[in-house]
Each structure stands twice: as structure tokens, then as C-alpha cells.
C-alpha positions, 0 to 999 in steps of 0.5 A: 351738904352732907347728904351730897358726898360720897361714902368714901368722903364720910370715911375720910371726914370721920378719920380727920376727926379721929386726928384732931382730937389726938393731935389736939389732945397732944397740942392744947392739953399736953395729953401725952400719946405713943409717938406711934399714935401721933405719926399715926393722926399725921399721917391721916391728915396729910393723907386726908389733905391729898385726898382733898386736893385731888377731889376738888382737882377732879371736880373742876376739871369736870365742870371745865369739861361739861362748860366745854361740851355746853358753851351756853350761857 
């Protein structure tokens, strides 16, 4: 599965990482972090959601387009 991303996906994955260990850190543990840390790990969430959204967007439009250029079964 992961042979078949794209490098920018194996960026994104490795900051989402990065953001749950603050943000779980900061929620489970009460270990404290700048609020600059934390705006930080939200932020990249949020970013990495959009991203994801986007993609899988992009990706069944792509499928809904061959389907058309290719009605068979």
C-alpha cells in the first residue's frame, strides 16, 4: 500500500505523525508544549485533512472519467 503513494503523500503521512504525538502528548498525558507548538500540530492536521479530501476527490473523478471513456463492463 505504501509502495503505491506518491512522495508527497509520504511527507504528509510523516507530519501527521509528527502532529499526533504533540497533540496526543498535550491530550492524554498533559505534557505541556508553546501554544506556538500546538497552533502548529492543528494546523498540520487540518492541512493534511484537506489534502486528503482533495486526493480521494481527484482520484474519483479520475475513475468516474476512464468509466466513461470505457463503458464495458
Amino acid at each position: 500500500m505504501i509502495g503505491a503513494c506518491s512522495a508527497l503523500t509520504h511527507q504528509v503521512l510523516g507530519q501527521l505523525k509528527a502532529s499526533v504525538v504533540v497533540l496526543g502528548g498535550w491530550c492524554l498525558f498533559d505534557q505541556v508544549y508553546p501554544a506556538k507548538s500546538l497552533l502548529g500540530a492543528a494546523l498540520a492536521a487540518s492541512s493534511i485533512v484537506a489534502y486528503t479530501s482533495i486526493n480521494l476527490r481527484e482520484q474519483e473523478q479520475q475513475k468516474l472519467l476512464a468509466k466513461q471513456r470505457d463503458p464495458s463492463p
